[in-house]
N, C-alpha and C positions, 0 to 999 in steps of 0.2 A: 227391304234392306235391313243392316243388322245394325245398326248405330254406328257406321264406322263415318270416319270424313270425309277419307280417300281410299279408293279404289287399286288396285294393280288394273291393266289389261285385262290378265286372265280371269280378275274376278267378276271385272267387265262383261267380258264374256259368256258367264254363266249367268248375270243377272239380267242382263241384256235377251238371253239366249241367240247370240250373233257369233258369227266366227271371225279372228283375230284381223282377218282382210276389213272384212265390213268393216270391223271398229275404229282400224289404219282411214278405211275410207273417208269415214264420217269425220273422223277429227280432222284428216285434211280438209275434206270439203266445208269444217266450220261448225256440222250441224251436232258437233258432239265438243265441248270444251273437255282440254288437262292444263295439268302443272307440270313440273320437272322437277325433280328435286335430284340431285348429282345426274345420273344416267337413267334414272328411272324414272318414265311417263308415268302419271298418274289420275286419274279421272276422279273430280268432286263429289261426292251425293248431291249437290246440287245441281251438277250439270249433267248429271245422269236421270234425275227428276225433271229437270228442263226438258232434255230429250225426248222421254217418256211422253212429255204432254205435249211436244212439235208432234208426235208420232200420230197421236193423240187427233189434236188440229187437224193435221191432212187427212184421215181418217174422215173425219167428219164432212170435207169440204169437195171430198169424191161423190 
């Protein structure tokens, strides 16, 4: 990641490498946290980090 705090979607999606479905997915289903800020979703470095290591975890426990 490049030092940033917060994410867009679409930066989401490149650092993710997921497309904008999945990323809609995952924040529904919980396993990806954002914020809001006026109209626009935005996803933490922290909870893109978080992610990274659930990903991470299952990986491991297949």
């Amino acid at each position: 990641m490049d030092g940033r705090q917060l994410y867009r979607v679409s930066d989401a999606m490149r650092l993710l490498s997921m497309s904008r479905t999945v990323i809609y997915e995952q924040l529904r289903a919980g396993r990806l946290r954002s914020v809001k800020q006026g109209r626009t979703r935005l996803i933490p470095a922290a909870a893109i980090a978080d992610y990274i290591a659930l990903l991470e975890q299952e990986a491991r426990t297949i």
